[in-house]
N, C-alpha and C positions, 0 to 999 in steps of 0.2 A: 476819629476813633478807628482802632484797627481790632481785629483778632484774628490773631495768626499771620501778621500781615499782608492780609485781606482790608480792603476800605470799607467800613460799613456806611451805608447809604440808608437801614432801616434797620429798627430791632423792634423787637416784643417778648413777654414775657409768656413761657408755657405753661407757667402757673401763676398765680395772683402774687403778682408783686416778690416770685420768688430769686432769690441771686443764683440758684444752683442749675436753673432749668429758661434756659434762654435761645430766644432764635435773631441770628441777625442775616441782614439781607449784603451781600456786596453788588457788584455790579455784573458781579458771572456766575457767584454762587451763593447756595443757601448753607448756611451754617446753624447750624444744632452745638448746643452745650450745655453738656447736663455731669455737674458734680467733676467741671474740670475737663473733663473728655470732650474732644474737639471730631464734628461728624461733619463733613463739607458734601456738598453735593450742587455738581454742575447744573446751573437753571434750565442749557440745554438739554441737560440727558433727565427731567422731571419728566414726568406724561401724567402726576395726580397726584393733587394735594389734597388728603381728604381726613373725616374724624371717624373711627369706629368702634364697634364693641367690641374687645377681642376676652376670650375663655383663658383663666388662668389656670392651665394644663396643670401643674405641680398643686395645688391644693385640689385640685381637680380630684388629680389620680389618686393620692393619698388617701381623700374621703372615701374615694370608691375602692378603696381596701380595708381601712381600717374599721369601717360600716357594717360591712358583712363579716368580718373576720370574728368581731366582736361580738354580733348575734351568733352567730356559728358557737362560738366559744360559751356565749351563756347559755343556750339550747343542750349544752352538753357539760354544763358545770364544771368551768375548767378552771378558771380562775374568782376572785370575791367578785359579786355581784356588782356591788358598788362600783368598783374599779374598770369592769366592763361595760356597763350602764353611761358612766363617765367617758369611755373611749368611743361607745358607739355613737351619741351625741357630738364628742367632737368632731368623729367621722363624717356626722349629717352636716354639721358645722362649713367641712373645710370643704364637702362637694357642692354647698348650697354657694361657697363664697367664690369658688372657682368658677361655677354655672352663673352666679351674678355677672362676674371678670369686670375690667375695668373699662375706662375709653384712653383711645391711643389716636394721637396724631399718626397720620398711615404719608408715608414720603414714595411715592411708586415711582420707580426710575423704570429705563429701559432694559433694565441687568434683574434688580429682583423690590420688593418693598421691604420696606423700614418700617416698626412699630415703636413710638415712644411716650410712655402712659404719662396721661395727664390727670389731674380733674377735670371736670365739669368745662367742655370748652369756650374760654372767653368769647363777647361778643370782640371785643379788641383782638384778640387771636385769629379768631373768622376773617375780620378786617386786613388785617396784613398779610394775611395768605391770600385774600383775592390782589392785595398789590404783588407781593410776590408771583402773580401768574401776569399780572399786567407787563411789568416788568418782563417776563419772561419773552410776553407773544408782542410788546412793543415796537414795531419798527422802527421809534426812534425814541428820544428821551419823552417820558411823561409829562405831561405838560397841567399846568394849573394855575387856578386865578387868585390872586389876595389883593384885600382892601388895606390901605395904612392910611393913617388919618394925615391931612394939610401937616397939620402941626411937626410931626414926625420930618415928612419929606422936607420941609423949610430948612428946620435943624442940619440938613444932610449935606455933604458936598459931592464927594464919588461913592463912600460907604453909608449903607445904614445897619445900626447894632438893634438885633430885637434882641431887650434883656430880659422878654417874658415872651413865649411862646404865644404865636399867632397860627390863627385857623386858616385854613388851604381850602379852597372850593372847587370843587369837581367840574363846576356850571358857573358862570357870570353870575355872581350877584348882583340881584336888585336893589340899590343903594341910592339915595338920593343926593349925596353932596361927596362922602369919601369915595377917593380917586382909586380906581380898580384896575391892577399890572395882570399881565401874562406870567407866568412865569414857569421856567424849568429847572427846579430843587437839585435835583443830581448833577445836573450840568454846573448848576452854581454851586455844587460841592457844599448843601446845603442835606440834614440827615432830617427822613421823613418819620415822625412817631406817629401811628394812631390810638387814641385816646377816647373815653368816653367823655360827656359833657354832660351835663347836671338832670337832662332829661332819656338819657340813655344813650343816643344817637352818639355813634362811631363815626370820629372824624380824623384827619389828616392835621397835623400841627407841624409847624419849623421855627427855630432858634436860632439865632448867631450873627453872621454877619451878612449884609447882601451887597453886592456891588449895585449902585444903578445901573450899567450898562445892561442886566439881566434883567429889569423891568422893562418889561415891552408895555407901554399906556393902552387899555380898553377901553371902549369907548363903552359908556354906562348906556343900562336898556331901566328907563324911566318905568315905577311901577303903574 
């Protein structure tokens, strides 16, 4: 998969499941795409990936004029009641929703930060942005461990196809008979998603094809 061609190596979604608001990972930069608009940013020049509240100045400002203007105006009967009763409310309205503001993905480079509002920020969004900084401060490709069952590797001669996505382990699993590889996804040109799984836990999954020459055999640690 490319965009912009750019390789991607990871993606995730900056809102739930949405197509307009996407973040992908290549292997030098982070890429933002929101409603087509394409935002890159060198993994070198990051210094802070973080989530915060930011004030939405424009509804802000507006309340705190049309608020008092309004009262002003019906303290001296200037226009129907009604209609200023109505403007002052929306006033309180648009400075309460301003003073609310939203949450924003915050991108700090070394030049100035980037704000790009979200919802509610995913536990899978958390998740990719700590690999996006692993990535960054890596000294070499990230490395990680998968289990494939006997049956799989028999079937196999130099390729093996996963046609359902398999979970990636940070740490050796404790297994007692499937055989547990090394392995390094980006190097095998292999694209890392994180995912949630049915109890909440944010994990690392991969799809597509593997060479075996990139399984490195682990030797299994007995529970």
């Amino acid at each position: 998969m490319f965009i912009d061609d750019e390789p991607v190596i990871a993606q995730c979604f900056l809102e739930d499941r949405s197509k307009n608001k996407n973040c992908y990972l290549s292997y030098e930069k982070l890429i933002v795409v929101i409603s087509g608009r394409i935002s890159k940013f060198e993994l070198a020049d990051i210094t802070q990936l973080s989530f915060k509240r930011k004030l939405l100045l424009l509804p802000l400002v507006s309340g705190g004029v049309l608020a008092p203007f309004s009262l002003i105006a019906i303290f001296n009967d200037v226009l129907s009641l009604w209609l200023l009763l109505i403007m002052f409310m929306s006033g309180l309205l648009l400075a309460y929703y301003g003073l609310e503001g939203r949450n924003t993905l915050s991108i700090t480079t070394k030049v100035k930060e980037y704000d790009y509002f979200i919802d509610t920020p995913s536990r899978n969004l958390k998740a990719f942005l700590g690999f996006v900084l692993r990535i960054r401060d890596h000294k070499g490709e990230p490395k990680y461990y998968i289990s494939l069952p006997p049956t799989l590797l028999k079937r196999s001669n130099a390729v093996i196809e996963l046609r359902e996505e398999v979970e990636l382990y940070e740490t050796p699993p404790k297994l007692d008979s499937t055989p547990v590889f090394l392995i390094e996804p980006l190097r095998s040109g292999l694209q890392v998603v994180y995912q949630s799984k049915s109890n909440g836990e944010v994990v690392p999954y991969i799809t597509g094809k593997i060479s075996m020459k990139d399984l490195v055999p682990f030797p299994q640690e007995r529970p």
